[in-house]
TORSEZA-375813 format. One record per residue (C-alpha): x, y, z. Coordinates in Angstrom, 3 decimals, padded with zeros to 6 digits. Layout:
# residues N
         px         py         pz
          X          Y          Z
...
This chain:
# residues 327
         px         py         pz
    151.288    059.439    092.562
    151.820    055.697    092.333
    149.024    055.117    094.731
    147.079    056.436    091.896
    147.524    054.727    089.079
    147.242    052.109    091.140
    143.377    053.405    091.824
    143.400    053.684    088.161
    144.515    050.385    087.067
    142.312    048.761    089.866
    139.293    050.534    088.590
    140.132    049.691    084.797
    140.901    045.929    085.849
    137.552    045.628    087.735
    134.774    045.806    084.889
    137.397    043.593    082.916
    137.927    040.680    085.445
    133.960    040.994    086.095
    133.572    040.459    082.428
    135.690    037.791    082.079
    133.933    036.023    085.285
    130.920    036.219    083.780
    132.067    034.871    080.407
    133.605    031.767    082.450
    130.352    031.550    084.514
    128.068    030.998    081.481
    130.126    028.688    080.027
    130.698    026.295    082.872
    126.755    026.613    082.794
    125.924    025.960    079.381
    128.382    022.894    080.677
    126.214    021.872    083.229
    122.608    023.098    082.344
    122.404    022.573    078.631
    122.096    018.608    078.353
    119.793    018.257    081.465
    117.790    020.547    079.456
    118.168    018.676    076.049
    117.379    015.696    077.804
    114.197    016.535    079.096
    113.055    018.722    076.650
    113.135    015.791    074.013
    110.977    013.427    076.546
    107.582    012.771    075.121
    104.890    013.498    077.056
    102.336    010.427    078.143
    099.197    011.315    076.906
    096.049    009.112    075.991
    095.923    010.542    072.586
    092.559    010.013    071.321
    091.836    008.295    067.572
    088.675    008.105    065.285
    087.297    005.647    062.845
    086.738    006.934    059.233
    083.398    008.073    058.474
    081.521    007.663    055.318
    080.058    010.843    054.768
    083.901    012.577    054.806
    085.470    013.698    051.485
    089.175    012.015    051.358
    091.977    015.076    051.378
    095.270    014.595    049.907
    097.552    017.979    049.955
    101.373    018.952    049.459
    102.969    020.881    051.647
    105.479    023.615    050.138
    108.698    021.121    050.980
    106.601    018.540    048.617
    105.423    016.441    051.991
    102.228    014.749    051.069
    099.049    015.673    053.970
    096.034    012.993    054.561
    092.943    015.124    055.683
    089.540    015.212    055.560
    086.505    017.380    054.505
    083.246    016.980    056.719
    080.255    019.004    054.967
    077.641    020.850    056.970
    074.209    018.338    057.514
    072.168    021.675    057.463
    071.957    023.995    055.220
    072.731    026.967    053.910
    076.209    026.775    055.009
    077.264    029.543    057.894
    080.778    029.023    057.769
    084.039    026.735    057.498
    085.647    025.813    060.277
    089.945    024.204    059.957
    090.396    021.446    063.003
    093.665    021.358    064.200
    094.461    017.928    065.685
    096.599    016.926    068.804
    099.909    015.837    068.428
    099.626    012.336    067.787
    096.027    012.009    067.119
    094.733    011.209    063.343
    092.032    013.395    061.610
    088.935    010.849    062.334
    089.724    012.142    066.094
    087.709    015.630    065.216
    084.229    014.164    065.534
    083.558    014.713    069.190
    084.442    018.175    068.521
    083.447    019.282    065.047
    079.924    016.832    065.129
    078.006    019.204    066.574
    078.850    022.122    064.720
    078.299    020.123    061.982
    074.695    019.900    062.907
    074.748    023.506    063.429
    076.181    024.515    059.327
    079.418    024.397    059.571
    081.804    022.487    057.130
    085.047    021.329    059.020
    088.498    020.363    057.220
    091.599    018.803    059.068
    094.772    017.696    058.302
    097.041    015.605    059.609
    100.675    016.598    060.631
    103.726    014.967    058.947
    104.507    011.939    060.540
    100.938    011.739    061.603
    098.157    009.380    061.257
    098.091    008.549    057.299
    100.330    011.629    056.365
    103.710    010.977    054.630
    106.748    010.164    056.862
    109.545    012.392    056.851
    113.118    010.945    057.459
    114.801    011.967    061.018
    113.952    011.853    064.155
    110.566    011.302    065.606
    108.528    014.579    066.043
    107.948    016.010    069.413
    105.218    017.875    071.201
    107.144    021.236    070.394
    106.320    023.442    067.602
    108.409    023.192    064.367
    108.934    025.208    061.072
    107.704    022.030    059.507
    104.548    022.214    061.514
    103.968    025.631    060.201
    104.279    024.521    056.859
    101.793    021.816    057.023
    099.500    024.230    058.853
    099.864    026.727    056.190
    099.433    024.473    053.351
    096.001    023.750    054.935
    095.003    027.149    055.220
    095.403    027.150    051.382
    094.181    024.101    050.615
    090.881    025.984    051.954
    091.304    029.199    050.199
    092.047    027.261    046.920
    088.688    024.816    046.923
    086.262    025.292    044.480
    083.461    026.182    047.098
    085.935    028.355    049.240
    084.355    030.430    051.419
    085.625    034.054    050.474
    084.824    035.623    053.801
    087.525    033.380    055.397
    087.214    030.524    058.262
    087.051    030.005    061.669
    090.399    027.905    063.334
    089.440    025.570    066.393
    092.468    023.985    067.797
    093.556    021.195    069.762
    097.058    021.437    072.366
    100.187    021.969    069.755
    097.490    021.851    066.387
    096.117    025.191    068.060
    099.193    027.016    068.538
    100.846    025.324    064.815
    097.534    027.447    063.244
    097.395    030.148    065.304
    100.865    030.540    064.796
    100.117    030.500    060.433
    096.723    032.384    061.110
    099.050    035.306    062.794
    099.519    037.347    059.835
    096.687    035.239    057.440
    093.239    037.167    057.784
    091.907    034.730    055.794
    091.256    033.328    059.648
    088.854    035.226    061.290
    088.422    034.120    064.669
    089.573    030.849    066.939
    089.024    028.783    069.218
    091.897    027.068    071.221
    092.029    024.386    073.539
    095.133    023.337    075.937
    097.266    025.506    073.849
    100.933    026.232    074.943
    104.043    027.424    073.746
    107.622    025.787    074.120
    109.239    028.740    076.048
    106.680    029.997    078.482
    106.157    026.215    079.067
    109.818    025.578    079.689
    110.816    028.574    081.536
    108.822    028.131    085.270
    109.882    023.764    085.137
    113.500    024.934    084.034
    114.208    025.554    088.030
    112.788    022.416    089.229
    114.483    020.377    086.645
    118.227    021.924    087.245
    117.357    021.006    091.043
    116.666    017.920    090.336
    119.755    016.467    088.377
    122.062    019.296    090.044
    122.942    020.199    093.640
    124.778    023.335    092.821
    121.838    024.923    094.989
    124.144    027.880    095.390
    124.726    029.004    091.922
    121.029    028.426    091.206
    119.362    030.615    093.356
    121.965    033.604    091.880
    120.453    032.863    088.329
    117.851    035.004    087.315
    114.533    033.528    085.445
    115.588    035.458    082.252
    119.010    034.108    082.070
    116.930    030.497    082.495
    115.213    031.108    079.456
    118.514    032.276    077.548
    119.750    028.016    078.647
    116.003    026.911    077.429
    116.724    029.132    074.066
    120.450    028.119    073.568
    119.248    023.800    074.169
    116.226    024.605    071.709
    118.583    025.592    069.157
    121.026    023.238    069.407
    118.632    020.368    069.359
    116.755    021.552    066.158
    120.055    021.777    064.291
    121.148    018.043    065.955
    117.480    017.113    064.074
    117.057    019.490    061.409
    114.104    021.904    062.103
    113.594    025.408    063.982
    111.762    025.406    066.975
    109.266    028.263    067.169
    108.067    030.739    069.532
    104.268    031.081    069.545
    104.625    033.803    071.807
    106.480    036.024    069.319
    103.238    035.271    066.895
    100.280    035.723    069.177
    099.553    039.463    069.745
    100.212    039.373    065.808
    096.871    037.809    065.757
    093.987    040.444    066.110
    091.002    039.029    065.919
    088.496    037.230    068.173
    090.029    034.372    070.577
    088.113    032.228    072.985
    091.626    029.994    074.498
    090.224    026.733    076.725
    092.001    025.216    079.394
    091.858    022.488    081.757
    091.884    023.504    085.604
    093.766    020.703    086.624
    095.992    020.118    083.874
    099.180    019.057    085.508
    101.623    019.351    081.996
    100.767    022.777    080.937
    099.492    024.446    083.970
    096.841    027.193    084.584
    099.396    029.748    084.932
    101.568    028.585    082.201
    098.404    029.029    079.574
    097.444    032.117    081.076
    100.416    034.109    080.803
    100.220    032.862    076.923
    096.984    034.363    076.965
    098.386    037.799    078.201
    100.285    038.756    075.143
    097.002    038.168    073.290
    095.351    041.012    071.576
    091.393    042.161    072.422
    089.157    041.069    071.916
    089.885    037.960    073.386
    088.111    035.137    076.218
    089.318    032.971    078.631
    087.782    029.525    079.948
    089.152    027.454    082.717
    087.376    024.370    083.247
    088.116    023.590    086.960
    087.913    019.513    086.814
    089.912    019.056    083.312
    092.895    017.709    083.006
    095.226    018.510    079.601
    092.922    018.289    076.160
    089.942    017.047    078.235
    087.651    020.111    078.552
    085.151    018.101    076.130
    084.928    015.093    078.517
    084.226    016.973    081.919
    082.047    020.091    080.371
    080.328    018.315    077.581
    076.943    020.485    076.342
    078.322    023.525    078.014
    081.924    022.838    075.730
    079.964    022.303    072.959
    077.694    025.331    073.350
    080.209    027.724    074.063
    082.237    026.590    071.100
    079.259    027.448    068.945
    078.009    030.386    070.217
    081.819    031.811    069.774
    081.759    030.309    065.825
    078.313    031.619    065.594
    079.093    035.272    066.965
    082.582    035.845    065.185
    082.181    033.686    062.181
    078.801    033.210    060.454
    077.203    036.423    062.353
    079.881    038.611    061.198
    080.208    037.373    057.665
    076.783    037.894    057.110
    076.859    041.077    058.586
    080.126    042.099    056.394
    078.178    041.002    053.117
C-alpha cells in the first residue's frame, strides 16, 4: 500500500516539478535572450536613404495628426487631364516627401494626382520629444498614416471613389496597415515591405548564437517560443520609449482588395523569404514581383521602364479602370 501512494505522489509531483522547470527555464531566458534582443532590435539599419529637391509645380501640405503632431506633405497634380485617379505615396523611413518623384513622375504623366506625407520626426514634419524613431512600425506611425488618408478624403476635390496606396519599405506597411479596414483605399502597390515579427523571427537564431554559446539550450527552443522573446523585447522597449509596436501581419489579410507587393531579389535586410511569407497571409487577389538584381528599396534603379510600367498598368487596372467602371 505504501508503494502506492508513493506511485501516486510521484505521478502528482511530476507535472508539478515539470511546471515549475519550465517556469525557471523561461525566466533564466528572458535573462539571457531579452537584452541581446533589445539591443539589436533598436540598431538602425544603414541605408542610402534617398532625398528630393522641392518642386515648383507641388501644392505645400500642412496636416495634424489626431495627437495634434503637425505633418509637412505635398500635393503633385496630374499634367494630363481628366484626372483617372489619386494616388497616397508612402515614403521610406528617413526619406522626405520631394523623394516621390522617381516614382510618382510618371504616373503623373499618365493622370494621376499623388499626395505624401512625411512621418513625425521626418523631413520638415514636427519633432516629437523621445527617442529617435526606428525602422519598426509604431502606433504613432499609424496615426500619421491615417491622418493622411483623411487629409485626402476631406479635400475639396476628393476623389469619392477612393485612392490608390503605393508604398515604399516601412511607409507601405504604416498605410497598408491604416488602409486594412479603410475602403476608402482601393488597391496598392508595395515595395520592400516588411513587418517587425516575421522579420525578427528567422535572424532571432543567428543573433542568440552570436552573443551566446549556450548552443545546447538553443537548439531545444522551438521557433514559436523565439517569437514569444521577440514579442516580450518589443514590448518592453516601446514602454522604455513610449509607443506600441505593431504587427502588420495581424492587419494584412484584413485588407481585401487588389495588391501587387515588390521586392528586391537580392535584398540582404529583409530577405526574399522573409517578404514572401508576409505575402502569404495576404488575401486574393493579390501579385507578387521579385526583381532578381535589387537590393532593399531599389527595384526602380535595376528595372526602370518595366517598374514603372507595371506600376501603372496595376493603378490603371484596379484604380481608374474600375472606378470608371463602378460609376
Amino acid at each position: 500500500m505504501t508503494w502506492i501512494w508513493i506511485g501516486i505522489g510521484f505521478l502528482l509531483l511530476l507535472p508539478i516539478a515539470s511546471a515549475l522547470f519550465l517556469i525557471i527555464l523561461h525566466h533564466f531566458l528572458r535573462i539571457q535572450y531579452i537584452p541581446i534582443i533589445e539591443r539589436i532590435f533598436q540598431e538602425p539599419p544603414i541605408f542610402l536613404v534617398p532625398r528630393g529637391q522641392p518642386r515648383a509645380d507641388a501644392e505645400d501640405v500642412i496636416i495634424t495628426a489626431s495627437d495634434g503632431i503637425k505633418l509637412c506633405g505635398c500635393y503633385l497634380k496630374a499634367k494630363v487631364g481628366p484626372r483617372r485617379g489619386v494616388i497616397l505615396f508612402g515614403l521610406e523611413f528617413g526619406s522626405n516627401r520631394w523623394s516621390c518623384s522617381p516614382y510618382c513622375d510618371h504616373l503623373l504623366v499618365a493622370g494621376y494626382d499623388v499626395f505624401t506625407c512625411e512621418f513625425r520626426n521626418q523631413g520638415d514634419s514636427e519633432r516629437e520629444p523621445g527617442p529617435e524613431p526606428l525602422q519598426w512600425l509604431t502606433d504613432r506611425d499609424l496615426r500619421d498614416a491615417q491622418a493622411a488618408i483623411a487629409y485626402l478624403k476631406a479635400r475639396p476635390d476628393a476623389d469619392p471613389r477612393g485612392i490608390g496606396l503605393f508604398g515604399i519599405s516601412k511607409g507601405a506597411g504604416a498605410y497598408l496597415y491604416a488602409a486594412a479596414e479603410e475602403p476608402y483605399v482601393r488597391c496598392a502597390v508595395t515595395d520592400g515591405m516588411f513587418a517587425a515579427y516575421s522579420t525578427s523571427l528567422p535572424y532571432m537564431r543567428y543573433w542568440v548564437t552570436i552573443y551566446s554559446k549556450k548552443y545546447f539550450i538553443q537548439g531545444l527552443l522551438p521557433s514559436w517560443y523565439y517569437g514569444t522573446l521577440a514579442t516580450i523585447a518589443m514590448r518592453k522597449i516601446g514602454k522604455q520609449r513610449g509607443v506600441t509596436y505593431l504587427h502588420l501581419e495581424s492587419a494584412l489579410p484584413c485588407f481585401r482588395r487588389p495588391l501587387l507587393m515588390i521586392h528586391g531579389g537580392l535584398d540582404n535586410y529583409i530577405r526574399p523569404d522573409m517578404s514572401l511569407s508576409l505575402y502569404e497571409r495576404a488575401r486574393q487577389p493579390k501579385e507578387f514581383w521579385l526583381i532578381p538584381k535589387a537590393n532593399h528599396n531599389r527595384g526602380l534603379e535595376i528595372a526602370g521602364d518595366e517598374y514603372r510600367t507595371r506600376v501603372q498598368a496595376f493603378f490603371d487596372k484596379h484604380l481608374a479602370e474600375a472606378a470608371a467602371q463602378a460609376t
